[in-house]
C-alpha positions in Angstrom: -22.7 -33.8 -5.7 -24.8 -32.2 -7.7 -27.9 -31.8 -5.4 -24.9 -30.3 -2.8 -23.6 -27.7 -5.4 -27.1 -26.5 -6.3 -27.7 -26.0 -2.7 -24.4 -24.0 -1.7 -25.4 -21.6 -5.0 -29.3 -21.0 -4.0 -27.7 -20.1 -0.2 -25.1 -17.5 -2.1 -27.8 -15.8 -4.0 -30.3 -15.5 -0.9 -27.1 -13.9 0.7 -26.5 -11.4 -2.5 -30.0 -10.8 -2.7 -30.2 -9.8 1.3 -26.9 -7.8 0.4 -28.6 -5.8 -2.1 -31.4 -4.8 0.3 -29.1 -3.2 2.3 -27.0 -1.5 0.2 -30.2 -0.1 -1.4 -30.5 1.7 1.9 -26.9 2.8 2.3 -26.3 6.5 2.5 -22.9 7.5 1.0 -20.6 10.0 2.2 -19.8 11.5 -1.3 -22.2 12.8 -3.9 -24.2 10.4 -5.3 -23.5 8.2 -8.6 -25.3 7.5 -11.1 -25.8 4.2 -12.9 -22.8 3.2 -14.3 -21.3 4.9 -11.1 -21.0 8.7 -12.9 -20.5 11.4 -10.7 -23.5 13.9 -11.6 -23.6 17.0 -9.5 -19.8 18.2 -11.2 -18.5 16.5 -14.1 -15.7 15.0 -12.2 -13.9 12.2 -13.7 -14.8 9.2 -10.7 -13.2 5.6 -10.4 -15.4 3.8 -7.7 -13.6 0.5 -6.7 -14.4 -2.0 -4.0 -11.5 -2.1 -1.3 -10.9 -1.9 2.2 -10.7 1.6 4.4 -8.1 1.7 7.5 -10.3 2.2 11.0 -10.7 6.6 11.1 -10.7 6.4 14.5 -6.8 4.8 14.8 -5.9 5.9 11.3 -3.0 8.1 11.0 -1.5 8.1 7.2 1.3 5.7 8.1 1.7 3.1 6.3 3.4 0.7 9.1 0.9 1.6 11.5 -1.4 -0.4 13.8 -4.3 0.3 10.8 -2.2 1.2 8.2 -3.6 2.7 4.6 -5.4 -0.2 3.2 -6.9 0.6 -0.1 -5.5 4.1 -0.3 -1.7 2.5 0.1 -2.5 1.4 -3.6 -2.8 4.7 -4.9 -0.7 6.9 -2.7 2.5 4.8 -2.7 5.2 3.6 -5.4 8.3 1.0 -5.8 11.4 1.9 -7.7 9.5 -0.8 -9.7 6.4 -2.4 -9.7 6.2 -6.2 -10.5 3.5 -8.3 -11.3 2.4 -11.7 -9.9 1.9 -14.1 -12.2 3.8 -12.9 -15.6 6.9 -11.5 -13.0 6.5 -8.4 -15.8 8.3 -5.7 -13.9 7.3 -2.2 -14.7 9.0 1.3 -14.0 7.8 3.5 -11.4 10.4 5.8 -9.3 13.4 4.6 -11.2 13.9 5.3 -14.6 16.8 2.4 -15.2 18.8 -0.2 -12.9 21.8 -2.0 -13.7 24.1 -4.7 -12.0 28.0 -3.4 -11.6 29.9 -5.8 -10.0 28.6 -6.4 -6.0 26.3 -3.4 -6.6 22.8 -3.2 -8.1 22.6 0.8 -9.3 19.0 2.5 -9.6 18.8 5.4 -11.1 15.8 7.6 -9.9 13.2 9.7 -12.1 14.5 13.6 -12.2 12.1 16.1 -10.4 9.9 13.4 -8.5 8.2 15.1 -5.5 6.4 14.1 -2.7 2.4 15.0 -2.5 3.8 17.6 0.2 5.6 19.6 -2.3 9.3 18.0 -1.0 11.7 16.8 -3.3 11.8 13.1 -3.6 15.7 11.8 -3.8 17.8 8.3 -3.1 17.7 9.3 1.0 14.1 8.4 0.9 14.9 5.0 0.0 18.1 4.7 1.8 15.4 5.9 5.0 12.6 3.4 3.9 15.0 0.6 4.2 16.8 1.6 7.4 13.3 1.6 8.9 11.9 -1.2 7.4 14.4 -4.4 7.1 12.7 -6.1 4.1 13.9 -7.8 1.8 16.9 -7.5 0.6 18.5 -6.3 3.7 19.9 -9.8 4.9 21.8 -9.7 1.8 23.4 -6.3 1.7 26.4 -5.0 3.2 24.1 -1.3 3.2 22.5 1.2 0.7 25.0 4.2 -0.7 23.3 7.5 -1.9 26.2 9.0 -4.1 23.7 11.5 -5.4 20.0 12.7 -5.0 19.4 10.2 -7.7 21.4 7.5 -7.6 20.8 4.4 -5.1 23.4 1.6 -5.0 22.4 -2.0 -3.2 25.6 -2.9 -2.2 25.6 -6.8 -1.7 27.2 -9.1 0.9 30.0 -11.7 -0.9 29.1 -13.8 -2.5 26.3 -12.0 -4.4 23.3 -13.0 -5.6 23.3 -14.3 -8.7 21.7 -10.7 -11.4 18.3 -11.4 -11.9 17.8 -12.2 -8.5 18.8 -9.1 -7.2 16.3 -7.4 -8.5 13.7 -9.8 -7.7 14.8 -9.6 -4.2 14.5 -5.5 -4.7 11.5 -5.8 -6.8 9.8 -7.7 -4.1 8.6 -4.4 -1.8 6.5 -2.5 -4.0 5.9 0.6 -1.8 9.7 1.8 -1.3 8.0 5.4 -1.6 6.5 5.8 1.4 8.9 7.0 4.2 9.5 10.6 3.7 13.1 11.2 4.6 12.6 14.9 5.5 9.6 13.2 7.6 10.9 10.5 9.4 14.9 11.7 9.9 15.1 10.9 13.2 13.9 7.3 13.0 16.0 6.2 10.0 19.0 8.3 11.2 18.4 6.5 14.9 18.0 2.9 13.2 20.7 3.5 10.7 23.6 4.5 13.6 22.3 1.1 16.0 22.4 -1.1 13.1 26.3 0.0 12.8 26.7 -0.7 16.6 26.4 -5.0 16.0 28.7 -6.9 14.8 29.1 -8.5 12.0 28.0 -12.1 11.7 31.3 -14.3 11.3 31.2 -17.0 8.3 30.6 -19.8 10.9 27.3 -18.1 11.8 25.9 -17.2 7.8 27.5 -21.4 7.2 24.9 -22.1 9.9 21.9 -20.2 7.9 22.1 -17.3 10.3 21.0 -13.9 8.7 20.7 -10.1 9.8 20.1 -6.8 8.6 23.1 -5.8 6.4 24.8 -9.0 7.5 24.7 -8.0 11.5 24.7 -10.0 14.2 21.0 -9.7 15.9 21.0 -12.7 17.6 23.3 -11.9 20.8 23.1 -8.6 21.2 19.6 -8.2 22.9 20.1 -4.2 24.3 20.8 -2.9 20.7 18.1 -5.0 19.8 15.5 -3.5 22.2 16.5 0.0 21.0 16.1 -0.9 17.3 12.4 -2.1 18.3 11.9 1.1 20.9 12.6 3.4 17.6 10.7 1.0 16.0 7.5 1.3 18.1 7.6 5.2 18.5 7.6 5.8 14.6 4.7 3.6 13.7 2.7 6.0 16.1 4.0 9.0 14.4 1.5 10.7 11.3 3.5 12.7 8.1 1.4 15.4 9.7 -1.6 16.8 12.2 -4.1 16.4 9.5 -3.3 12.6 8.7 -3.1 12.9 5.1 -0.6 10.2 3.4 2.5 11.9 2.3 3.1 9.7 -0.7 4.7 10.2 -4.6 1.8 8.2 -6.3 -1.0 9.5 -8.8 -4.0 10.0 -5.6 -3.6 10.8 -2.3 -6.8 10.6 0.7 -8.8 13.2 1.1 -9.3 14.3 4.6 -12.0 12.1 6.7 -13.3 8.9 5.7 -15.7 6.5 7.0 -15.6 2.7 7.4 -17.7 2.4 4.6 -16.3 5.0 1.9 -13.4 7.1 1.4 -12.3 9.3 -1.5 -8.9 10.4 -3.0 -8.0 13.0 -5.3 -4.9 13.8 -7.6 -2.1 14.6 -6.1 -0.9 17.9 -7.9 2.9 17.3 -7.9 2.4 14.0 -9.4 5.7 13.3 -11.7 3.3 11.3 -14.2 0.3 13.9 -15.1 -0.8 12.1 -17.8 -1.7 9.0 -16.2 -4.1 10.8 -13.8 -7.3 10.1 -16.0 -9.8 10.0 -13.3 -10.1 13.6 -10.7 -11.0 11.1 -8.1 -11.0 7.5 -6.8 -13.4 6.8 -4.5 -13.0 3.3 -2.5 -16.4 1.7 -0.9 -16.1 -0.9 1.7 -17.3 -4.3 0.6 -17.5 -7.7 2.1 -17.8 -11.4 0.3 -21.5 -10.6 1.0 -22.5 -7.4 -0.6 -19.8 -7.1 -3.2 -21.6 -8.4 -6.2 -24.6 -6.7 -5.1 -22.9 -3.7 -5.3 -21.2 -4.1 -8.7 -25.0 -5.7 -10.2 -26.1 -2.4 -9.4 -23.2 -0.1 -10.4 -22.5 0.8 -6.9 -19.0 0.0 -8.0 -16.8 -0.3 -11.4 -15.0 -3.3 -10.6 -14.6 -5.7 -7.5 -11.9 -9.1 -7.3 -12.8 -12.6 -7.3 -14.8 -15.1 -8.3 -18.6 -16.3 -7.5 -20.6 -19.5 -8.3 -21.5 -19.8 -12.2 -25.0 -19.7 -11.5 -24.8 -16.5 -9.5 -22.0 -15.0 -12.1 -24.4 -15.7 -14.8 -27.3 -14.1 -13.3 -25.0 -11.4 -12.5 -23.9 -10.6 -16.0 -27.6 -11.3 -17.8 -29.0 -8.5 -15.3 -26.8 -6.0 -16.5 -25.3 -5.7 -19.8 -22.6 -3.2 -19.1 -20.3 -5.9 -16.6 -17.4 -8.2 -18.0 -15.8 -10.7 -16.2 -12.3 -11.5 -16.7 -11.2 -14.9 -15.5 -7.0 -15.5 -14.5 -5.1 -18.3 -12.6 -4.4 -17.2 -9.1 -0.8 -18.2 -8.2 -1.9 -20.3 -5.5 -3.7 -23.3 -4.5 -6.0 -24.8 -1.9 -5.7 -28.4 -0.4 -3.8 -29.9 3.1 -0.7 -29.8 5.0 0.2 -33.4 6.1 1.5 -33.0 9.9 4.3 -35.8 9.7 4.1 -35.9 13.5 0.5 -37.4 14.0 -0.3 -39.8 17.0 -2.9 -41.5 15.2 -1.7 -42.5 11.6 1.6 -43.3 9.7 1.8 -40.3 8.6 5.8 -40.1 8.8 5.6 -43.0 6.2 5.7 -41.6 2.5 3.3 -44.2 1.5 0.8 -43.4 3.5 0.8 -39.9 2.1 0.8 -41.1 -1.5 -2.0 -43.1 -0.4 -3.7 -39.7 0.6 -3.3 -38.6 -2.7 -4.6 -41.6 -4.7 -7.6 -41.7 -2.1 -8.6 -38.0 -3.3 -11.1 -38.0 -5.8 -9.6 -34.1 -6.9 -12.6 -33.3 -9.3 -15.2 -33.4 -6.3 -12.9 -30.7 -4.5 -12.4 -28.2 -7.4 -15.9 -28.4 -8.4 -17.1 -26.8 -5.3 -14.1 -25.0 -4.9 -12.5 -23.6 -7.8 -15.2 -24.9 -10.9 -13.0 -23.5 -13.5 -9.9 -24.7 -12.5 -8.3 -26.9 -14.1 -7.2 -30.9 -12.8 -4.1 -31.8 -12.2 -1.6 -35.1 -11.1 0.7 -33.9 -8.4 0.3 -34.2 -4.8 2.0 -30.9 -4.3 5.2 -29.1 -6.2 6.1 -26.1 -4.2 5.2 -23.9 -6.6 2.0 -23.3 -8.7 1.0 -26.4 -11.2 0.6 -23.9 -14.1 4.3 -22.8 -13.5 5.7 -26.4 -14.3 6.0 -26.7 -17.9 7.8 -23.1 -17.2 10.4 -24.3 -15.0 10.5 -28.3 -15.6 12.1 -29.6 -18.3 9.8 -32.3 -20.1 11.8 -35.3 -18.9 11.8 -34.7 -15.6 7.9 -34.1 -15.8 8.0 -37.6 -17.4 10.2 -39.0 -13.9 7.3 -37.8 -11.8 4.8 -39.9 -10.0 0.9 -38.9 -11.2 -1.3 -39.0 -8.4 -4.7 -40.0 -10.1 -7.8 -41.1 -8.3 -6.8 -44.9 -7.9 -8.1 -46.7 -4.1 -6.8 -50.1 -5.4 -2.9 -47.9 -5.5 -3.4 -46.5 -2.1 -4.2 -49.9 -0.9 -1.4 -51.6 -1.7 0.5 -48.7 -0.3 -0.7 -49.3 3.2 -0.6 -52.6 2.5 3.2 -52.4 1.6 3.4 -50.3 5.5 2.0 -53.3 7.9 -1.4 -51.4 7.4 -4.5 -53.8 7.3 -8.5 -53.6 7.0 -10.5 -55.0 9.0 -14.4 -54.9 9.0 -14.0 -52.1 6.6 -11.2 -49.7 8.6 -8.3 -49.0 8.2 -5.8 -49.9 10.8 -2.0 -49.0 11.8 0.9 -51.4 11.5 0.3 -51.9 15.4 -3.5 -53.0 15.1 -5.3 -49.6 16.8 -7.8 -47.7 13.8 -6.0 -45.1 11.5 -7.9 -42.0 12.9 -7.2 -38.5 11.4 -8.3 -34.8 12.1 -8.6 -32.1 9.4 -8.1 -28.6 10.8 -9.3 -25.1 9.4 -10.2 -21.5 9.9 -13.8 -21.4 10.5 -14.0 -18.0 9.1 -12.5 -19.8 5.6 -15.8 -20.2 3.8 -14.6 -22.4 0.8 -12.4 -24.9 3.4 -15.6 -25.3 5.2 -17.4 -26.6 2.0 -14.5 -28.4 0.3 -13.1 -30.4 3.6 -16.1 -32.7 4.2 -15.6 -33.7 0.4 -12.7 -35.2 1.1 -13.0 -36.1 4.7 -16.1 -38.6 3.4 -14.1 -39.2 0.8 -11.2 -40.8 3.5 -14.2 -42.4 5.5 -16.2 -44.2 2.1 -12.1 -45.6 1.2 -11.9 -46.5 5.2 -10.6 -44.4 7.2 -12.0 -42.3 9.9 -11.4 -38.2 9.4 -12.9 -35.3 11.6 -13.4 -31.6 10.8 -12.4 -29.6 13.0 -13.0 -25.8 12.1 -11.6 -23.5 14.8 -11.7 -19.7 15.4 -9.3 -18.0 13.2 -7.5 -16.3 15.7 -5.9 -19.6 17.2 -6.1 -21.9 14.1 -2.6 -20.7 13.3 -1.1 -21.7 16.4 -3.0 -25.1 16.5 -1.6 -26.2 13.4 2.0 -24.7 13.7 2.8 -25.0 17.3 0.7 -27.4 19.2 0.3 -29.7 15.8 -3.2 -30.4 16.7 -4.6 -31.6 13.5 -3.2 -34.4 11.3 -3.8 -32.1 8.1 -4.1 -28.1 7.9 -6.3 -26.6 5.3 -4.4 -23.1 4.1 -3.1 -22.1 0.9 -0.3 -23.7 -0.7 2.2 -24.1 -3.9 2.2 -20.1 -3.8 3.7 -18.0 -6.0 2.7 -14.3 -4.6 5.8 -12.7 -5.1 7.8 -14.1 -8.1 7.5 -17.1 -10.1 11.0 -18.3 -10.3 11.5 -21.4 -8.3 13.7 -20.2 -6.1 10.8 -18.0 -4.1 7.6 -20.4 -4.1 10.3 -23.3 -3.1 11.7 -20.9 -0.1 7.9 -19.7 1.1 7.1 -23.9 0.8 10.5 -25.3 3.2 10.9 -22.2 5.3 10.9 -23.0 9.0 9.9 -19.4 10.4 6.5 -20.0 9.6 3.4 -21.0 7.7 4.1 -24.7 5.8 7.2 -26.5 7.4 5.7 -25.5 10.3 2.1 -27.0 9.7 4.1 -30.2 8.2 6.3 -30.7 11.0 9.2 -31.0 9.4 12.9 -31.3 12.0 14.1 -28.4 12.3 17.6 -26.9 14.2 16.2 -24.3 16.8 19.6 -22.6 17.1 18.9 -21.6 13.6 15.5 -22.0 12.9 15.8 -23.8 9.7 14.9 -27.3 8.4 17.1 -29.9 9.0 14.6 -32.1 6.3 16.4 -34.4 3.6 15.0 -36.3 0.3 16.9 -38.6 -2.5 16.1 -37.4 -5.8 15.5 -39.6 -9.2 19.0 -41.3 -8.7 19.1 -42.0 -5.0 21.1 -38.8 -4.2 20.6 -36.8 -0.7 19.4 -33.9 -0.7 19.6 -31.0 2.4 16.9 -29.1 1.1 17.6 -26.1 2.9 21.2 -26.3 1.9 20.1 -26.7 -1.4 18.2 -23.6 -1.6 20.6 -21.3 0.3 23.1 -21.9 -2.4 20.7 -21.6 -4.9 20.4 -17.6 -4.5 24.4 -17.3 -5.0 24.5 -19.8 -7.6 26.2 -17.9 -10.9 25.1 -21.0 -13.4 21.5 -21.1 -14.6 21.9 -24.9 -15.0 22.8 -25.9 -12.0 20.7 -23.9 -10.3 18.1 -25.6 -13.3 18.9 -29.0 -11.8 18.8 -28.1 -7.8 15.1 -26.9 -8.6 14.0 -29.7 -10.7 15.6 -32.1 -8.1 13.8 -30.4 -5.1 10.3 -30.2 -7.2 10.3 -34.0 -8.4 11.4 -34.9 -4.7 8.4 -32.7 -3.3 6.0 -34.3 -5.4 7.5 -37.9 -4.6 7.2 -37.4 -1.2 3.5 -36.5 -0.9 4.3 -33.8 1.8 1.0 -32.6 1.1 -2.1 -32.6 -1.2 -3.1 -29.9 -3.9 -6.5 -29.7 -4.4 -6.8 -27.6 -7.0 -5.0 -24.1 -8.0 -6.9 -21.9 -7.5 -8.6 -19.4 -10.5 -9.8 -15.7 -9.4 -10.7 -12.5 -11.6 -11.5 -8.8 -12.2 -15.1 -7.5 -12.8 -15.3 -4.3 -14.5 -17.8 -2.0 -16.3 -18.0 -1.9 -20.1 -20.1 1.3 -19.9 -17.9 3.9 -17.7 -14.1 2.1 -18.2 -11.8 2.6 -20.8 -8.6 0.8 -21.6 -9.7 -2.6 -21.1 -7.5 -5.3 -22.1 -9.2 -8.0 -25.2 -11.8 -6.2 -26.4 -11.4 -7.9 -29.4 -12.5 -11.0 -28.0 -15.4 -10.4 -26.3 -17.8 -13.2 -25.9 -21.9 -11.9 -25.8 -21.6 -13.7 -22.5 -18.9 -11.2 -21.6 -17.4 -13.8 -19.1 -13.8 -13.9 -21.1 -11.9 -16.5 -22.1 -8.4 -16.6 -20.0 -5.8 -14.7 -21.9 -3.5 -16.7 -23.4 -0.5 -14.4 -24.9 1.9 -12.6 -22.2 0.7 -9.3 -23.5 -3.2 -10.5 -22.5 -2.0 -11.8 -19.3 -0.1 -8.7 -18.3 -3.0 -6.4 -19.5 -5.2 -8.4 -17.7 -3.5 -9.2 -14.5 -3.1 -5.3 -14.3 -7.3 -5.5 -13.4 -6.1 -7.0 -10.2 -5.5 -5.4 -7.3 -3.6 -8.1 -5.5 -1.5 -8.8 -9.0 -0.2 -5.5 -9.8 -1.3 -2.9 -7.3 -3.1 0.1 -7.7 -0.5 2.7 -10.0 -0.1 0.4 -12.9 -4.0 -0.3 -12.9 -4.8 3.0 -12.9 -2.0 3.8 -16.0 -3.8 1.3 -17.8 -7.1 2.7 -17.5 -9.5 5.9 -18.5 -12.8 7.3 -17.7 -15.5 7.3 -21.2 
């Protein structure tokens, strides 16, 4: 293991060190930076991050385009609120308050917001946004009133979600600011007046699981549904204006041309929140997994995402005194989806995957994959292992099977199936050898170091496993239509959006795509949903889709408490799956040109930070990252020395 791990890390740094070469010889299409990435031709405040840049050639400053804004999305657009993953801390941006009143959630909007065009911003723009775009919440509203220019009322089907809920659901979209009504009229007035045309879906459909935008029937009324997508179609071709420059109500907004490599942004000057504009520009430089640290070693950029070997991070931060590294728990994991339909293995059988799990040898996996991550028992929870002391009462934890690295356990498992060994291989109940497949992206750098850990694991136990690593651009189907592997490598016991059960659990069981699909569970294909039961702790049945579709109407903490402690232990039980690790990423920035960085007080001379510990270090440091909090709130948080 170790001679493998030293290897992966001296192939890393003769990539970086290739990087670094050609960056050297990268022209820029701004003025040049100094070390520590100061501008030094005018004095203007610069904030040079690593991101990604939308294609010039098709780019067209709209947001739901076939490019869309990338990077500059982050800095251009805003939510009536702006929560973060990991902490769920929500954080006010376009709305100043929101309440619950009865089957309506009320926002009230910031006085004298304006667009970056000069337009007044008001509640239409975010009645249009959501006549355009049916996110979430739309399946649970009856529609959106706009009693005044600053008042916005979610007006929810019966019976309601439960408060807090609500404004998760709301919270969820964190660009609401981004469809200019005075803009885009004719599209949301267009979508608004077809939407009215459908039905509404009766209670036998919604008892069935059936959904639709502000509780209409889409299902069988295909020519209304054609014209939603034709209005659809012609407004994600449409720019704000000739010049393609994003009409947006956040702190930057693009400058006119950008390349593939570099773009910059500047202030927008009707910006609602002056204050917070610390830097005159933010310039965004294309990076890849390849030249990113190479790029930050040499102050090319302040900050980039993610983590690197601890060889290479050390090098990184003894080269250049001015970097600090900021490690945080990602709020999702890496390890296998079990397809319950294999041809080759009893993989239907719970004890076989249990015996998956006690096979694993999880410490192997992380090392290579995650190294500072930390171990854990479960097969798989549906949510994030760091989350369970959160959500999961202490005797429940107690209830639940640990999965540690025992072959004797996973013997008598098969054992306990008709499963025997014979020369030393595994064989099914029916005599013919136990053969399994492993599937992944190709593209996916870590699954193709991490899989042959485990797949030689499964061979040194017994059984014969393959890795198959396909192109990227079929994997999906493979594993969640044709169900051509007996395990899928992708991410799992997510937590992207919020935290509360309720969300990872949905994302986990959902049948319209990504992990029910990959595990094969049954399914109803009038409705699309799982048809899958468990027993919990005391034998009880359990529709789990059932289960979770009350859960969001559910008025009683407790009970709903119960349902997702039930549903967790029951995941975990069943071995639908195996978590390798969750997965640990972080923020890089620069000591010498970046203000307002969280735990100061505890650097180490290392400067590779400890994780934070209290909620206010988490939320300060989350902010760093892009993916956890966006662009606005990191910006807030930050100033130019």
């Amino acid at each position: 293991m170790q001679k493998l791990k030293k290897l992966i890390t001296m192939g890393l740094v003769v990539l970086m060190a290739a990087a670094a070469a050609a960056c050297s010889k990268t022209a820029t299409t701004n003025e040049a930076l100094s070390p520590g990435g100061k501008q030094e031709s005018n004095g203007e405040k610069v904030y040079v991050r690593q991101g990604g840049l939308p294609d010039p050639a098709l780019f067209i400053a709209n947001q739901n385009s076939e490019t869309g804004t990338n990077s500059f999305g982050d800095f251009a657009f805003e939510g009536l609120v702006r929560y973060q993953r990991g902490s769920d801390d929500i954080e006010l941006q376009l709305a100043e308050s929101y309440t619950n009143e009865g089957n309506k959630t009320i926002f009230k909007l910031r006085p004298n917001i304006k667009w970056s065009d000069g337009e007044a911003f008001t509640s239409k723009d975010i009645w249009a946004f959501y006549q355009i775009c049916f996110n979430s919440p739309v399946n649970y509203l009856t529609s959106i009133e706009t009693p005044d220019d600053l008042t916005v009322e979610f007006v929810w089907q019966e019976p309601a979600p439960f408060d807090d809920l609500r404004i998760m659901l709301i919270a969820q979209e964190v660009h609401h600011g981004r469809i200019p009504y005075h803009i885009y009229k004719k599209f949301a007035d267009e979508r608004s007046q077809l939407v009215q045309q459908l039905p509404l879906l009766t209670k036998e459909q919604k008892a069935k699981g059936l959904q639709g935008p502000y509780g209409r029937d889409t299902f069988n009324n295909p020519e209304i549904v054609s014209k939603l997508d034709d209005v659809w179609k012609e407004y994600i071709v449409t720019p704000p204006n000739k010049d393609h420059i994003i009409v947006g109500t956040g702190p930057y907004i693009n400058d006119k041309g950008h390349t593939l490599n570099e773009g910059s942004m500047s202030k927008n000057p009707y910006y609602w929140n002056p204050s917070k504009q610390t830097y005159d520009k933010i310039i965004i430089k294309s990076t890849t997994d390849a030249t990113k640290a190479s790029m930050m070693k040499s102050e090319e950029i302040q900050n980039m995402d993610g983590t690197l070997p601890k060889d290479l991070t050390d090098s990184i931060l003894d080269s250049n005194k001015n970097l600090i590294y900021y490690p945080m728990e990602d709020m999702g994991s890496h390890g296998l989806y079990f397809n319950q339909g294999s041809k080759t293995s009893p993989m239907s059988k719970k004890e076989f995957r249990q015996a998956l799990n006690y096979i694993a040898d999880r410490g192997a996996m992380r090392d290579i994959g995650s190294y500072q991550s930390e171990l854990h028992p479960w097969s798989s929870l549906g949510l994030p292992p760091s989350m369970l002391t959160k959500y999961v009462d202490q005797e429940v934890i107690d209830k639940m099977r640990k999965y540690d690295h025992n072959e004797q356990k996973a013997a008598e498992l098969l054992e306990s199936i008709g499963c025997t060994k014979v020369n030393g291989k595994w064989l099914n109940p029916d005599k013919t050898p136990i053969k399994l497949t492993i599937g992944l992206d190709k593209g996916w750098y870590v699954a193709t170091l991490v899989t042959p850990i485990y797949a030689n694991q499964l061979k040194q136990f017994g059984i014969d496993c393959e890795v198959m690593a396909v192109d990227g651009t079929v994997y999906g189907s493979q594993s969640e239509v044709e169900h051509a592997f007996d395990m899928s490598w992708e991410w799992m016991d997510i937590a992207w959006s919020f935290s509360y059960p309720y969300f990872p659990l949905k994302n986990y069981y959902e049948h319209v795509s990504g992990p029910a699909k990959k595990m094969n569970f049954p399914f109803d294909e009038k409705t699309n949903v799982t048809t899958l039961e468990v027993t919990d702790w005391d034998g009880n049945t359990i529709n789990i889709w059932n289960w979770l579709s009350d859960m969001q109407n559910e008025p009683d903490e407790k009970v709903r408490k119960d349902h997702w402690e039930r549903i967790i232990w029951a995941t975990n039980e069943n071995a639908f799956s195996i978590n390798f690790y969750q997965n640990v990423t972080a923020a890089w920035e620069n000591l010498a040109t970046t203000g307002g960085l969280p735990m100061l007080d505890k650097v180490p001379d290392t400067r590779w930070m400890p994780f934070p510990e209290t909620e206010e270090e988490k939320i300060a440091t989350y902010n760093l990252n892009w993916g956890f909090s966006g662009g606005v709130r990191k910006m807030w948080m930050l100033s130019p020395k």
